[in-house]
N, C-alpha and C positions, 0 to 999 in steps of 0.2 A: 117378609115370609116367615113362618114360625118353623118351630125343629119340628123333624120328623122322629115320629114313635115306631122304632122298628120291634122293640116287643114289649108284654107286660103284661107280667103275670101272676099281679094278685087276685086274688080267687073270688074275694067278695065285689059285686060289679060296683058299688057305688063306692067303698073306699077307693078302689082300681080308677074309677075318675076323679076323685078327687087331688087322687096324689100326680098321677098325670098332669090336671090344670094346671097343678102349683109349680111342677115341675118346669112348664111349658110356660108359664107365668114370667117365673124367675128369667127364664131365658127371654125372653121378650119379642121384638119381631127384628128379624137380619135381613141382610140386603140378599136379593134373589141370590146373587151370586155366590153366598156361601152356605155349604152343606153344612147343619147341624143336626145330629141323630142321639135319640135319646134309646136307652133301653130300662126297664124298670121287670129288676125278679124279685122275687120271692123265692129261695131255694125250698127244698121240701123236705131237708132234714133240720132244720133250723126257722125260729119264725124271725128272721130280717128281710130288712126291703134294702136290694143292693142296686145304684143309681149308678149308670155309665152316662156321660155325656161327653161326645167327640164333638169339635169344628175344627176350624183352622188355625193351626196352631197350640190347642188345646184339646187334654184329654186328661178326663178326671172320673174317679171311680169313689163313693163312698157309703158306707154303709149305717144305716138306719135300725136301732134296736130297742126295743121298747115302747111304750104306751105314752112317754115324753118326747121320746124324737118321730116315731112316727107317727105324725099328725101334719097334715097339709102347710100350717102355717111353720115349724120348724124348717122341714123339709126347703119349703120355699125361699126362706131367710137364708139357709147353709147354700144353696146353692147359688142365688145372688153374692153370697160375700166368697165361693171358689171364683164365680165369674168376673168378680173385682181387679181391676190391673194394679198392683201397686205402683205408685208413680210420687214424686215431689215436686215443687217450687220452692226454689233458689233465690235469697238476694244476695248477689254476690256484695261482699264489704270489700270496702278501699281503704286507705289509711288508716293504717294496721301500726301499733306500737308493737317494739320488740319481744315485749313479754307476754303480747298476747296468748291466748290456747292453742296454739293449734298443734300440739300431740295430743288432745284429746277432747271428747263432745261433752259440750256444755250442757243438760236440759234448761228450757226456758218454760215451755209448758209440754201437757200432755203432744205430744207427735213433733213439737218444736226444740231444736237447740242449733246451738252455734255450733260447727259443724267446717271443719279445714275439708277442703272442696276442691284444692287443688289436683285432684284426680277424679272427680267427677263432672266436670265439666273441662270439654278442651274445642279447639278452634274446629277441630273436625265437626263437632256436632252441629255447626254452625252453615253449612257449607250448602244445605239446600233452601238458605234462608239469606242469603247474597243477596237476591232482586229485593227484601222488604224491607232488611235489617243496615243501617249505613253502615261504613266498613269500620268507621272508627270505633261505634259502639261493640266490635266483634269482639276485640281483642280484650279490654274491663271485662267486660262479660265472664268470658273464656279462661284470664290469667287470675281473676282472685286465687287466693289463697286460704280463704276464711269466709264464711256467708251464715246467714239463718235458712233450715233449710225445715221445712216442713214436710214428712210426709203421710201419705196416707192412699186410698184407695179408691176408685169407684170404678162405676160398668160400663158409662157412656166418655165419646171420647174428650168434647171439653162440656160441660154444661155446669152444673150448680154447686159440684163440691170442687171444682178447680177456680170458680171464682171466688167461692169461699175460704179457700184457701187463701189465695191473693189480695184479699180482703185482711183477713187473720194478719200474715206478715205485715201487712202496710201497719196494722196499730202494734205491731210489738218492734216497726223499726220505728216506727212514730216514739214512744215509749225510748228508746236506745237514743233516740235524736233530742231530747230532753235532758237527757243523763248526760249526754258527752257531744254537742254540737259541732261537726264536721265537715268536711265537703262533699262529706259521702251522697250519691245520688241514689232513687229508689229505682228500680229496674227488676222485673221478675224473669227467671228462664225455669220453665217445665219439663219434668221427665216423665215417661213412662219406661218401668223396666222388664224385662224378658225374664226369661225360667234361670236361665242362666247368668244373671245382672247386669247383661247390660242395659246402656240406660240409651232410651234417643230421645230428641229434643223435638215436643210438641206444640210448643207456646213459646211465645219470648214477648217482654212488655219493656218496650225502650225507657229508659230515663228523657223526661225533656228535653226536647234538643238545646234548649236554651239555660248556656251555663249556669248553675247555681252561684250567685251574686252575695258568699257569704260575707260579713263583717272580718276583718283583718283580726282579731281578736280568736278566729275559729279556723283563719286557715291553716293555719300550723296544728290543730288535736287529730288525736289520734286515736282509736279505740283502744283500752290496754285490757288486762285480764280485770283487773277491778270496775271496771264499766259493764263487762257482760256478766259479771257475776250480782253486782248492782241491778240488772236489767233481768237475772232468773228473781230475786227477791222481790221486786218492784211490779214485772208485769203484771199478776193477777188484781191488784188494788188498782192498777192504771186502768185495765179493763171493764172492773166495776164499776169505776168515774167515767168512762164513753158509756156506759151499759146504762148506768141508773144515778147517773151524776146529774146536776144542772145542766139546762140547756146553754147557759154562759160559759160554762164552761167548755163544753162541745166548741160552740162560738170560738171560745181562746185558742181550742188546740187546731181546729181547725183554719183557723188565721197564721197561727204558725207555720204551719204546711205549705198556704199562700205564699206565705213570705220567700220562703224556700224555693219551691218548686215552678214557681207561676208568675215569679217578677225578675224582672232586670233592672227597674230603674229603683233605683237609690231612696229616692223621694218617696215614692208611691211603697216601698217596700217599707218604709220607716214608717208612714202613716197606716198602713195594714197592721202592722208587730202590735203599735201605739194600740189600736182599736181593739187585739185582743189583749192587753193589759187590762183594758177598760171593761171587756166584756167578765172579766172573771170577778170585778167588783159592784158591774153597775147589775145584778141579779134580778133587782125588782123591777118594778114597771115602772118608777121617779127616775129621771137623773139626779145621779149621785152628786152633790154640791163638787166643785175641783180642791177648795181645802179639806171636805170630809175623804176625799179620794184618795189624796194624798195622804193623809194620816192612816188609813187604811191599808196599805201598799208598803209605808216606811212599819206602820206595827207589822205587821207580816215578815216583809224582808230585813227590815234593820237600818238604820239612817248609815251604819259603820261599813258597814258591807261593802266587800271590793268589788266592785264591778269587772274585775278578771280573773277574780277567783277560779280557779281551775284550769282555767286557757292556758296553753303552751305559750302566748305570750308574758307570762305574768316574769316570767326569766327576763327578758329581757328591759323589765322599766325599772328594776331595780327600787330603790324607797319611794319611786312615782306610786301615789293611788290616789283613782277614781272612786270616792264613796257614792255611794247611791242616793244619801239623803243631796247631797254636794249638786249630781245631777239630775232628779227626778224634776224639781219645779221646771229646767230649763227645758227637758225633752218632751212635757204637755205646752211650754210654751213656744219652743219649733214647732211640734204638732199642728198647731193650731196656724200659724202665721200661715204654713204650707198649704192647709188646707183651704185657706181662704185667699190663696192665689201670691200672698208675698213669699218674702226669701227671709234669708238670715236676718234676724233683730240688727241694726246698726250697731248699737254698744257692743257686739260680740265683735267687732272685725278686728280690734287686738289683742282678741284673747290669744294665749299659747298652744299652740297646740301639741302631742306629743306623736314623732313619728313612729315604725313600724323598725323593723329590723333590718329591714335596707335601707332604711332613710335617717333624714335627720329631723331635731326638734327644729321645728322653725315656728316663727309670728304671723299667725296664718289667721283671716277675717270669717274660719269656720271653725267649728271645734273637729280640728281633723285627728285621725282618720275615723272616727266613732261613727259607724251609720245607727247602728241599735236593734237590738232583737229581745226577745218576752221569750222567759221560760216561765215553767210548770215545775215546783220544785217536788220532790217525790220524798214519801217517808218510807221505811221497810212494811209498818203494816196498812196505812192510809195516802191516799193522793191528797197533796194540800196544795190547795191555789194561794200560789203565790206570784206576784209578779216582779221586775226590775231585778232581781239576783241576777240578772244578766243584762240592766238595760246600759245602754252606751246611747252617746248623743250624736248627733252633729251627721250631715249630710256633705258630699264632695259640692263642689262649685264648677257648672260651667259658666264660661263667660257669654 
């Protein structure tokens, strides 16, 4: 049902319809059930056009002056953006270093920053979302402390700017997930807010049910202030590379995400990682030779290169390190064995391996605990595809 015209009173009949349509336009059609009343004057000591629109919950009055505002298509534009609910999506963060921000909003892009949350989201808001949402997911959700929060506005209640929205945050956590690899899960929660701010909860997009399976080298990071300040500098160039980058590339980050979100097993997780390494160098339509591939990968990354470079592990091995040139040939040569249905090379079953922070070194027939993961290394003003600055080798063993 459309609003109803209870007056209007500009004088010339055809501007008097035009501005009405626009008017009636912008408001669009509501469900029977709710009263919306429009009135449009013209006072007669002044030439403005002054626009009431009542419904529920809303009432808005504004005034139109001049040969630039009033005109059909202004008019129409002002009062779709009064009719707009301002509203956000939340990803809440989790492992949180101590020095991260949170007295104060980070910007990342326009409508986006980081953004301490611990009062905008709480378990009440959750509570008419009991039958969809597991219980366990309530509480992450609900107790962050820190999140990227995007907001911004539209008319309708969920449709093309709230997926786009959700869209937007997945590549700037994507982007944060590159910078500083975590346990962190993706998960969206939606607001709409009232006149008076409050906010309720219209959306909510679970994290996979199925734990993120990350390498022992990432469970211990943490987000600090230098990663989200990394990540206002970073995202615009990262988004030009999904926007108008190669399609290998696309390929690489989006195998990353795989890797992440969408596996559990070890194996298959190592040979996904592997595949976007390869995608960010085999570009052309030839396979790339495996020695030209590799010389490609170690010029990029550096034969020297720690392969825990920045991980909260790297404390604990003390003068241990993994160089990258040390393990790249072996981890295309597990690749490959896995792939075509064997296991660990024989020769490996006495290698050394190094344990984790609750364990110990032991003489173990896999390079343990390394499963291996592919980044994207990022520069302040360009995305450079790089790969292995973070690859690690070696898969667990069931018997």
């Amino acid at each position: 049902m459309r609003a109803s015209i209870l007056s209007n009173t500009i004088p010339l009949p055809g501007e008097r319809i035009a501005i009405q349509d626009a008017v009636l336009d912008a408001i669009g059609e509501k469900p029977d059930h709710e009263r919306w009343v429009v009135s449009i004057h013209e006072p007669q000591d002044r030439p403005d056009y002054i626009i009431d629109i009542e419904g529920p919950a809303f009432k808005w009055r504004r005034g139109f002056f001049g040969p630039y505002e009033q005109t059909p298509d202004f008019i129409n534009e002002e009062v779709k953006n009064a009719l707009r609910t301002p509203k956000a999506t939340v990803v809440p963060l989790h492992y949180i270093g101590v020095n991260a921000p949170f007295d104060r909003s980070t910007p990342v892009l326009r409508g986006v920053a980081v953004e301490a949350i611990g009062s905008l989201l709480a378990p009440s808001h959750f509570s008419v979302w009991r039958e969809e949402i597991a219980p366990r997911t309530v509480k992450p959700l609900s107790s962050a402390r820190l999140g990227l929060v995007h907001r911004f506005s539209s008319t309708g209640p969920i449709g093309r700017h709230e997926e786009a929205s959700k869209k937007l945050l997945f590549e700037v956590f994507t982007c944060l997930r590159l910078i500083k690899p975590t346990r962190a899960e993706f998960a969206t929660v939606q607001l709409s807010f009232t006149e008076d701010g409050k906010a309720d909860v219209f959306s909510v997009t679970e994290p996979p049910q199925i734990p993120l399976n990350v390498p022992p080298s990432e469970a211990l990071n943490t987000f600090d202030v230098g990663d989200i300040e990394k990540l206002a500098r970073t995202i615009g160039p990262f988004q030009h590379s999904l926007n108008a980058g190669p399609d290998s590339l696309k390929r690489a980050i989006r195998f990353l995400n795989i890797g992440y979100q969408g596996l559990n097993d070890p194996v298959i997780q190592l040979v996904t990682w592997v595949m976007g390494i390869e995608s960010i160098f085999n570009a052309g339509k030839e396979l790339t030779r495996r020695d030209e591939l590799l010389r490609m990968i170690i010029a990029s990354v550096g034969a020297d290169s720690d392969v825990h470079e920045g991980s909260a592990m790297r404390n604990y091995f003390g003068s241990y390190t993994l160089r990258v040139g040390d393990a790249l040939s072996d981890l295309f040569k597990l690749r490959d064995s896995l792939v075509h249905g064997m296991w660990i090379p024989e020769e490996w079953k006495d290698r050394v391996g190094h344990g984790t922070p609750g364990g110990t070194p032991a003489i173990s027939w896999v390079l343990q605990p390394r499963y291996g993961w592919m980044r994207v290394a990022i520069s302040d003003r360009s995305v450079i595809p790089v790969a292995c600055s973070r690859v690690q080798v070696g898969v667990p063993v069931w018997r």
